[in-house]
Each structure stands twice: as C-alpha cells, then as structure tokens.
C-alpha angles and dihedrals in degrees: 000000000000112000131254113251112246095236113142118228092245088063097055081037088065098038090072100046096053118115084243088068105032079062096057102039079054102051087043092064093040091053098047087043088056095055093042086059092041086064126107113246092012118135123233104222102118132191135200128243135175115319097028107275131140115233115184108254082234098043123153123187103236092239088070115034123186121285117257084211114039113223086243082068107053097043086046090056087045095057098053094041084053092050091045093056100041099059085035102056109051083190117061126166117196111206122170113218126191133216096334117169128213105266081046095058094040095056099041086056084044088059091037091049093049088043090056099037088065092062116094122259091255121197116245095217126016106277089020121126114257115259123218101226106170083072084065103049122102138169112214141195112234134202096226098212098047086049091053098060093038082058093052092036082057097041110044104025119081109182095191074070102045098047084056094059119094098219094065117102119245135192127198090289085047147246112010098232090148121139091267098032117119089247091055082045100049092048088056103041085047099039119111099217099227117224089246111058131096102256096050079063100054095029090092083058102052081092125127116336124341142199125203126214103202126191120181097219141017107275106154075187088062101034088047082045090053096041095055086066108029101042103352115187119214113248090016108039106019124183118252115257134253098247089051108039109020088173093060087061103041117115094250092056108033088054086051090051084045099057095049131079135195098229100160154333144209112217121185088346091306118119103236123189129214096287097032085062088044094057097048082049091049094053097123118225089027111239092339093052090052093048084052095055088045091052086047088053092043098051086036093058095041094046075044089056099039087057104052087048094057091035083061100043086041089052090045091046089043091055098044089049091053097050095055088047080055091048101037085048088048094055 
C-alpha cells in the first residue's frame, strides 16, 4: 500500500490561496464564461460567482447541451400514450424482463407475431365481420413509474365528474378534464386507493422494468396463441415444436423468453393473476364457445325451473287424487 505524503492541512490550505491559484481559478471561469457567450441562442444576462468571474443565467457545460425534448415533455407523452392503451385494450399481460437486447426482443416478437397470425380471424358478436386481430398486438416495453400513474390516472379520474364541478377550470371549449389537466392531477393525488380495486392489486408489480402484452379485444384463441410462446404451460400451452417452428428454438430466442416472466394482467378492468389469465386463455371454442356455455346455463336454469313448477302442481294433483281414492274406499 503506497504511503500517504506528510504534508499538514495548513500547508494545502495555503496552496490555494495563494495569487498563483486565485489566477488560474480566474482565468478558468473567464474562459468558460467566454464560450458560454460565444454560443448561438444563449442569453447575455450574467451573474457573478466566487472569484469574481461572470457565467451566463442560462449556461450549459458543452459536454452536456440542452435537450431538444425536455424530460416534462416525454413523461408527459408517456402518460397519454398509458392511459390510451389502457381504455383502449381490454387485455393487458404484465411480464418483467431483465436485461433483453435487442436481437433478443426482436426475435422473441418475431415468434410471437408468427404464434398469433395462425389463429383464425374470430367475430366479435354473432353476424359481425371477422376482425384480424394478430395485425393489432403488440408487446411492449413500459417505464414503470410513468405506467403506474397512467393506471391510477384510469382507474380513479373520471373526467364526466370533474367537468360537473364548479371548481374546474374551463376555456371557451370548456372545462379542461383532460389526462394532464390539474383536475386530473387533484382526484389522483386525493383519492384513498380501496383495497378492492384493481390497482391495489397491481400496484405490488409495478416493480423494476416491465413489459405489456396488449390485445385490443378479448380472443381466449390470441391470448392461448401468445402464451404458448411467451409462458407456455406444459398440457395447456404447449411450445411449438421443433419440427414445426425452428426459430422459436433457436438460442436467441430461447435466452430472450428466458429472461421474461408473466407476473400479472389486468382483463376487462379486473387484476388477474397467473392462473386467472390461464384460465381466460383456456376457455374452448374462444368467445363463441363461451356464448355457447352461457346459452347451455341459461336453457339449463330455466328447464331447471320449468321442472320444479310442474313437480309441485303433479305432487299437489297426486295427493288430491289419493285422498279422493281414501274417501270414495271408506263410503
């Protein structure tokens, strides 16, 4: 371990107070208020500081220029592009990836793309046109903290109530109840999260970074195809096979799929956990199979209640009928 020079504070103390010092302390901020000055767009209005030199109010070291797009501005962006997508996909999968790269993350949505284009274009509603929906899914890499208040911006602001209230400011197209608007701003900030609601529930995921799957509509058929590839589950969502999908096995993308978990999602406005999401995926049949269950318990309850009103008049008729056989024997 070298050793430590012998040299008493006092001495370093005087050192740089010395005149030699002060010069050059002196000519170091004259010389970065020059080229502050020398700058295009920069404002004159000076101020001093220690030593007597003059900095620019608006200076900028020229390691580190200005942003073209202040950071108020992105996270702004953010937060209207999360509040977009979240009324607009009714289906939306939280994973947490770790460390992906970019050829990673491009073939594991190459895999994913190829998984949801073999599913049938399904109709949303009996006589509807069929809607392709593989075009229209997307995974997507999320900031978490800007997700978060987009989330609690969704699920807690409701901006038909704020433009009633009195106290929200309004323009000549009226009350500004918009996503960033202070009103937006003031029913989050106020608002006592209950225990029950969705958010309490993914709040606790909202935890390092974060990836979305987002399906714009509800297609058990899509979300089983994606899960297949994303967190396929052996007997339910299997894996393709080799034979059938070499890329999917290949090592890129097998150490991006490795890297990503299925912690989470949020269905119709309702928190679902891993199972809850692999049952919605395992509905047969997709949306008509499940209007088809929903017919069968709806015929079933009503044959169910057909039959207990003519059991009751039968054993009513049955026991009039025997008593009149009793009185009709005893005369």
């Amino acid at each position: 371990m070298a050793q430590r020079l012998a040299v008493p504070a006092r001495t370093c103390l005087r050192h740089l107070t010395s005149e030699r010092a002060t010069r050059r302390i002196s000519w170091g901020i004259a010389s970065w208020q020059h080229f502050s000055t020398t700058l295009p767009g920069k404002a004159t209005t000076s101020k001093s500081i220690a030593g007597g030199g003059q900095l620019s109010a608006d200076f900028t070291p020229p390691t580190k220029p200005p942003s073209a797009r202040p950071v108020e501005t992105r996270k702004s962006q953010l937060i209207r592009t999360y509040t977009s997508l979240l009324r607009t996909s009714p289906v939306i999968l939280l994973f947490q990836h770790s460390n992906l790269t970019a050829t990673e993350w491009a073939a594991v949505r190459r895999e994913l793309k190829r998984a949801v284009a073999a599913v049938p274009a399904s109709s949303p509603a009996p006589g509807a046109d069929p809607l392709d929906l593989a075009t229209r899914i997307q995974l997507q890499v999320l900031r978490t903290n800007m997700f978060d208040v987009a989330l609690k911006i969704v699920e807690f602001y409701s901006p038909e109530t704020a433009g009633a209230l009195a106290s929200t400011p309004r323009t000549a197209r009226g009350p500004l109840v918009h996503d960033l608007s202070q009103a937006a701003y003031d029913a989050v900030r106020r608002t006592n999260t209950p225990p029950e609601s969705s958010y309490t529930q993914l709040e606790p995921l909202m935890v390092g970074p974060l990836a979305a799957l987002m399906l714009p509509a509800v297609s058990p058929a899509h979300l089983a195809a994606a899960l297949s590839v994303l967190a396929p589950v052996p007997g339910k969502f299997p894996p393709p096979t080799r034979k059938k999908c070499p890329g999917y096995h290949d090592a890129t993308c097998q150490n991006g799929l490795a890297k990503i978990v299925l912690v989470g999602g949020r269905i119709e406005g309702r928190a679902f956990d891993q199972s809850g999401i692999n049952w919605v995926g395992g509905i047969q049949g997709g949306l008509d199979g499940l209007r088809g269950q929903l017919v069968g318990i709806l015929q079933g309850a009503g044959l169910g209640l057909t039959t207990a009103l003519e059991g009751g008049g039968r054993n009513i008729w049955l026991a009039l009928e025997g008593r009149k056989t009793q009185l009709e024997e005893a005369k």
